[in-house]
C-alpha positions in Angstrom: 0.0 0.0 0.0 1.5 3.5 -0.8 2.1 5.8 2.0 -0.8 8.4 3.0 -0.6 11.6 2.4 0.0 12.4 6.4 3.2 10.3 5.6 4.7 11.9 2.9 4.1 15.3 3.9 5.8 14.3 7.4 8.5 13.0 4.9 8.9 15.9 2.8 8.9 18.6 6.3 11.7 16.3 7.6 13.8 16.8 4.3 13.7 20.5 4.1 11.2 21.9 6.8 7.5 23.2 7.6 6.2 25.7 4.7 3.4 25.8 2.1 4.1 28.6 -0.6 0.8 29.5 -2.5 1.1 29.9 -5.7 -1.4 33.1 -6.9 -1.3 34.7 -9.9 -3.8 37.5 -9.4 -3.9 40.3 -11.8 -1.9 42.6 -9.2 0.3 39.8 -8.7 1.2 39.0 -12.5 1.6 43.1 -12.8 3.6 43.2 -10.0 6.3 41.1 -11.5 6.0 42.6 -14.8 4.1 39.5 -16.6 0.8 39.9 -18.7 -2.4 38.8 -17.3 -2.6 35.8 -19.3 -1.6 32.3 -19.7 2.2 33.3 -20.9 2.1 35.2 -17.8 0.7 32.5 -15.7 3.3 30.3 -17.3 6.4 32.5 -16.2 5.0 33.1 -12.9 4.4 29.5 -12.2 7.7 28.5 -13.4 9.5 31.0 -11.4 7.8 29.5 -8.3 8.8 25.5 -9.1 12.7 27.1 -10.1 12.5 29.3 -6.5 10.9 26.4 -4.2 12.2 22.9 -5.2 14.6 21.4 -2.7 14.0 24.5 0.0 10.3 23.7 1.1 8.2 20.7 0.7 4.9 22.1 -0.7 3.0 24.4 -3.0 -0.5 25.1 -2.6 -1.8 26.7 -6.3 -4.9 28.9 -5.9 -7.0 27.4 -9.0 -9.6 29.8 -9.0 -6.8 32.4 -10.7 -6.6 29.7 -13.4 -10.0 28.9 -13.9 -10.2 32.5 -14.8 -8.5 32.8 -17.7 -10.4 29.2 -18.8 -9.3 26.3 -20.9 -5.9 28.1 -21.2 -5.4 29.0 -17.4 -6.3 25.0 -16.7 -4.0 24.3 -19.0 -1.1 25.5 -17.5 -2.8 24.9 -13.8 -2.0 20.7 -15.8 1.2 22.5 -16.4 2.0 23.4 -12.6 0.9 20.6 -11.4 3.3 18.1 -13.6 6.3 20.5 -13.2 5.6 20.4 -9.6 5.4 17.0 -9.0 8.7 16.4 -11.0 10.6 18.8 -9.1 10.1 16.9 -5.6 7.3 19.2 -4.9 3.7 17.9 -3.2 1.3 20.0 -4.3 -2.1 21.0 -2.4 -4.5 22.6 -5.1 -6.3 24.8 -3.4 -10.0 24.0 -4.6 -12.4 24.2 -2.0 -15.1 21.9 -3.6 -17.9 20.1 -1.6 -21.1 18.5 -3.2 -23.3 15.3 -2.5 -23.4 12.0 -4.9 -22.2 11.6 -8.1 -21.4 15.5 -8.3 -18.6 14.4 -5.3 -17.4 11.9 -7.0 -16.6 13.6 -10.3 -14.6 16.2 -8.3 -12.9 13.4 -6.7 -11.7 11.9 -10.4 -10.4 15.5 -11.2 -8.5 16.0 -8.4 -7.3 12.9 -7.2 -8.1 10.1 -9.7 -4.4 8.8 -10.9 -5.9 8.6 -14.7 -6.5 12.9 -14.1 -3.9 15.5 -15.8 -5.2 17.9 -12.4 -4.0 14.9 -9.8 -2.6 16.7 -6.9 -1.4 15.2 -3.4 -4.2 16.8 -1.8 -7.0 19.2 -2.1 -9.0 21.3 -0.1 -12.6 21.1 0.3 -15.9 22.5 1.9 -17.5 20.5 4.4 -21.0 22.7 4.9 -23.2 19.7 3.4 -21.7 17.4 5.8 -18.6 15.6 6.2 -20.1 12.6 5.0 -21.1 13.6 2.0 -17.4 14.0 1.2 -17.2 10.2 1.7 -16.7 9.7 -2.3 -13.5 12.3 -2.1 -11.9 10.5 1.1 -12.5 7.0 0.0 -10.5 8.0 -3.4 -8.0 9.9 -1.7 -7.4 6.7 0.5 -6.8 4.2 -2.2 -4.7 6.3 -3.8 -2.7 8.1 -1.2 -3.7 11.5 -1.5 -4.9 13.7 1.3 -8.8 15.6 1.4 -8.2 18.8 3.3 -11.4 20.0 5.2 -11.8 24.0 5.7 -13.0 24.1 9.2 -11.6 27.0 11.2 -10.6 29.7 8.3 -9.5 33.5 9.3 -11.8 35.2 7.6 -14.1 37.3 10.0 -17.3 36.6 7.8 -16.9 33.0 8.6 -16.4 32.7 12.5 -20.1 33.4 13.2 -21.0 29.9 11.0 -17.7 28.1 12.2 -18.2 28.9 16.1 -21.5 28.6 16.0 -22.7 26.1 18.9 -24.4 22.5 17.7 -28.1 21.7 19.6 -25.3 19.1 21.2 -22.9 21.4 22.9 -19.6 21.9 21.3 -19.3 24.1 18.2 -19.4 23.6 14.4 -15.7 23.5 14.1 -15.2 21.3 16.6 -17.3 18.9 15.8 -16.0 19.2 12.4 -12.4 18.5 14.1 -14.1 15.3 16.0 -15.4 14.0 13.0 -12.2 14.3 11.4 -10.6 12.6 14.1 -12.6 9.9 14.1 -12.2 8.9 10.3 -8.1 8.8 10.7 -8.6 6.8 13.8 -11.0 4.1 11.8 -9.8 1.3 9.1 -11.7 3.3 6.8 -8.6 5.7 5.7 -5.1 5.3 6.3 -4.2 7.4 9.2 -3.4 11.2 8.0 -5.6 11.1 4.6 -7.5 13.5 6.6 -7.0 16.9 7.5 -8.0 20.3 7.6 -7.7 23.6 6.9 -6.9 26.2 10.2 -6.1 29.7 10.1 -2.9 30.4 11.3 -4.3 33.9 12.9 -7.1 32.3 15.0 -6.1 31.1 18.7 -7.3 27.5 19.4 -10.8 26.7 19.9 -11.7 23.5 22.3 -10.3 20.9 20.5 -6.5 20.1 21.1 -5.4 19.8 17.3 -2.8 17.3 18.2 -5.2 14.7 18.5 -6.5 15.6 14.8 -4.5 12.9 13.1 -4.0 14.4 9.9 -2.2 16.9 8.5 -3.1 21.1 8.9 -3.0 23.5 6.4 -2.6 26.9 8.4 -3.1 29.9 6.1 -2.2 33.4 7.1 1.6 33.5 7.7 2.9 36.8 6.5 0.5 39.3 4.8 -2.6 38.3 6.8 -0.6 38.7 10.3 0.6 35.7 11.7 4.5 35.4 11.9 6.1 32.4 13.0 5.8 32.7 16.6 2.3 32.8 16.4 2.2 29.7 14.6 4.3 27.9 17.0 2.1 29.2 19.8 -1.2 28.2 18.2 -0.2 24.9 17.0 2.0 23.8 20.1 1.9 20.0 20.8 0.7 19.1 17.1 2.7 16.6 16.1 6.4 16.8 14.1 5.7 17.5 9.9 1.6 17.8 10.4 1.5 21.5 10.4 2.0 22.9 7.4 2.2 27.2 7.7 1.3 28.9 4.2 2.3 32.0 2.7 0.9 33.2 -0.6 1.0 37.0 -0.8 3.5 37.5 1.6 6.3 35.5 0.0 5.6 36.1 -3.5 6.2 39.8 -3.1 10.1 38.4 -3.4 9.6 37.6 -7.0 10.1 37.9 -9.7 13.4 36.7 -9.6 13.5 32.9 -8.3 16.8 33.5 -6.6 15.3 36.7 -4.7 12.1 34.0 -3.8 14.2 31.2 -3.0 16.6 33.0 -0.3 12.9 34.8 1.1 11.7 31.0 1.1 14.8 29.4 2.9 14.9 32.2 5.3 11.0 31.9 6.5 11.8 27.8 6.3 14.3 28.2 8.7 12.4 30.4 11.3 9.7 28.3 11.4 11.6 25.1 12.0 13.6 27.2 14.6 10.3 28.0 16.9 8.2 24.8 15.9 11.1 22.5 16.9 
């Protein structure tokens, strides 16, 4: 059986250390380093991220919704990330945030994680709000195959704490009993151990649950241009254990670009903080 995702991403922190760069082409971005806003500039940017970030951190996170808008062309060179990526050393999270019932689940499951799909990542995020068993068809792929399903549960934008921390007619909060269910799934012979994880802002202090009994790896958004610094993230995510914490930064290490050497040494350098105060 291959390893699960929780595995390899332990794996891959172990080699180099604990980041997630985000790769996001925005308009301002793509201006910013002096591309066009189209897929030759998606192209450039993307490659200047695989050049910077192979061998000095262990994952990249794309945004796909700044490919899907430039359409067939922007999924093409999402395909194009992905592939270049993946042959670089790099696991890649695409940063998706699907979530439907049925068949619908299951499609999004083939494109993401089905080995026969030219989008296969290592992992991708997704929404829980119909349930997190109607994500069953997602997880039960990403099991047989060794990919991860990374659940959004506690996210640091402010429209979303009133739904998130919102109490269930059973006592604890949404969230939490999002992070029990979770819990439970890598704890079952359902799933590997670590296929599942999920998605915590990096700014947010901890809620009730104690995130080291999670079992599966967290994706904790927010480093760098949304406040956190790494401090805070070895605060909020003390007792987690070693290579399941995965800090991201889009905006704020992109700024480096555009040239990959000027983004590698920005990379290495926030690496090396972060394994300093995590441990």
């Amino acid at each position: 059986m291959a390893d699960s995702f929780g595995d390899r991403v332990a794996a891959a922190v172990r080699a180099t250390g604990p980041l997630c760069a985000g790769i996001d082409p925005s308009r301002a971005l793509l201006e910013s380093w002096g591309l066009p806003d189209d897929a030759r500039g998606l192209r450039s940017f993307c490659a200047a991220c695989v050049e910077a970030f192979a061998g000095v951190l262990p994952v990249v996170k794309p945004q796909v919704a700044f490919f899907e808008r430039h359409g067939s062309a922007g999924i093409a060179e999402l395909e194009r990330l992905v592939a270049e990526a993946a042959a670089a050393g790099l696991l890649v999270i695409a940063d998706a945030k699907r979530g439907d019932i049925d068949s619908t689940a299951e499609a999004y499951a083939e494109a993401w994680l089905g080995d026969a799909s030219p989008l296969a990542v290592d992992a991708v995020t997704v929404h829980p709000y119909l349930g997190l068993g109607a994500l069953a068809p997602v997880v039960r792929l990403a099991a047989a195959n060794g990919r991860g399903v990374l659940v959004v549960v506690r996210s640091s934008n402010p429209e979303g704490r009133g739904l998130q921390a919102a109490r269930t007619a059973d006592g604890p909060s949404v969230e939490d009993m999002l992070f029990c269910e979770i819990a439970a799934l890598n704890t079952s012979s359902a799933v590997p151990a670590g296929t599942v994880g999920a998605v915590v802002g990096a700014t947010l202090d901890p809620s009730d649950f104690a995130l080291s009994q999670l079992g599966g790896v967290i994706l904790a958004p927010g480093l760098g241009a949304q406040g956190a610094g790494p401090d805070d993230v070895a605060r909020r995510f003390a007792g987690c254990p070693a290579g399941t914490v995965l800090p991201s930064s889009s905006r704020g290490l992109l700024r480096a670009g555009p040239d990959p050497d000027e983004l590698r040494r920005q990379a290495g350098s926030l690496v090396r903080e972060l394994a300093a105060r995590m441990g």
